[in-house]
C-alpha positions as CSV (number, residue, x, y, z in Angstrom):
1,X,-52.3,9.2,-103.6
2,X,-50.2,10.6,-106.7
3,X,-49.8,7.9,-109.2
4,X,-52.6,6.0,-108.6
5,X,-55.5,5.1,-111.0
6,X,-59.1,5.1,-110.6
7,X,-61.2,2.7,-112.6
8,X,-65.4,2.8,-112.7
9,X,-66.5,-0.6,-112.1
10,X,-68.2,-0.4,-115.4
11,X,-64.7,0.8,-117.0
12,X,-63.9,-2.3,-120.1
13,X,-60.4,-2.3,-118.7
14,X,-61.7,-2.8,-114.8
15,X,-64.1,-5.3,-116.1
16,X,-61.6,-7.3,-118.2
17,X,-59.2,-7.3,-115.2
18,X,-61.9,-8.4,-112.6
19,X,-63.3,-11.1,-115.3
20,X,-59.3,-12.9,-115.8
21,X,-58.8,-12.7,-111.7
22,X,-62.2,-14.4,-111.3
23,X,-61.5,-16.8,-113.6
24,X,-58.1,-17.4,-112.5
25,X,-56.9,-16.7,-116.3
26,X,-53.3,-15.6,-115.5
27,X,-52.7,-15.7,-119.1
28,X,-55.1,-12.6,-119.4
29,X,-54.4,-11.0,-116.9
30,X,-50.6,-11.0,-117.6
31,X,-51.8,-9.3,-120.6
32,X,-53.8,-6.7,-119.4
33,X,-51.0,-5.7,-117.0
34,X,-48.5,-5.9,-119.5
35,X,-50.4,-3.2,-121.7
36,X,-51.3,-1.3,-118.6
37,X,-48.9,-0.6,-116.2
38,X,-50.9,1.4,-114.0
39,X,-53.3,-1.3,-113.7
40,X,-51.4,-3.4,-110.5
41,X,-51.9,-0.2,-108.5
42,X,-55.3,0.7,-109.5
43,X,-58.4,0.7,-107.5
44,X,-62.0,0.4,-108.6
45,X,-64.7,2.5,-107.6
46,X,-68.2,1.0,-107.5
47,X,-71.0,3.9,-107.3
48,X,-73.9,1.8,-105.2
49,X,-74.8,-1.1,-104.0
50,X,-73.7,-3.3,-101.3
51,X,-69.9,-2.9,-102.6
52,X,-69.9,0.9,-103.0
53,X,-66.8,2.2,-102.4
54,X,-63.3,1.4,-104.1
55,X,-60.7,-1.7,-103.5
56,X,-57.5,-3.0,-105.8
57,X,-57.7,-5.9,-107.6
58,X,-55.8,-7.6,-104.7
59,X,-59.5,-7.4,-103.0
60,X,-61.1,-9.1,-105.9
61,X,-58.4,-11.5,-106.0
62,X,-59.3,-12.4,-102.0
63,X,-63.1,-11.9,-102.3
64,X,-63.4,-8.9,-100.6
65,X,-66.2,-7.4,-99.4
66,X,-67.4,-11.7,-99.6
67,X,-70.0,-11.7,-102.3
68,X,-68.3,-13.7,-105.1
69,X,-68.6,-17.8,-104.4
C-alpha cells in the first residue's frame, strides 16, 4: 500500500497515539493527528509476542487482538 505508514510499537509517536486512544483522551489524540497526518492511516507493527503482527489504531481503538481490559 503506497501512502501508508509503518510505526514500531516501540515508536514515541505509536506509543503516544495508542496511550490517548486507551485513555479515551480525544484532546490528545486530536493533537497527535493534527501534527501527523499520516498517523489515521498508519499501522503498527509489533515484532513478538502474542500481538505480533501489525493493526491501525482503529484495532486499538476496538481491543483487537482482546488483550487490553
Amino acid at each position: 500500500m503506497a501512502g501508508v505508514t509503518t510505526l514500531d510499537a516501540r515508536d514515541p509517536l505509536a506509543v503516544a497515539a495508542v496511550r490517548a486512544i486507551r485513555r479515551g483522551d480525544v484532546d490528545a489524540l486530536g493533537g497527535l493527528l493534527d501534527a501527523h497526518p499520516g498517523l489515521a492511516t498508519a499501522r503498527v507493527v509489533e515484532r513478538g509476542g502474542p500481538a505480533a503482527g501489525s493493526r491501525t489504531f482503529l484495532h486499538v481503538a476496538t481491543d483487537w487482538p482482546g488483550g487490553f481490559p
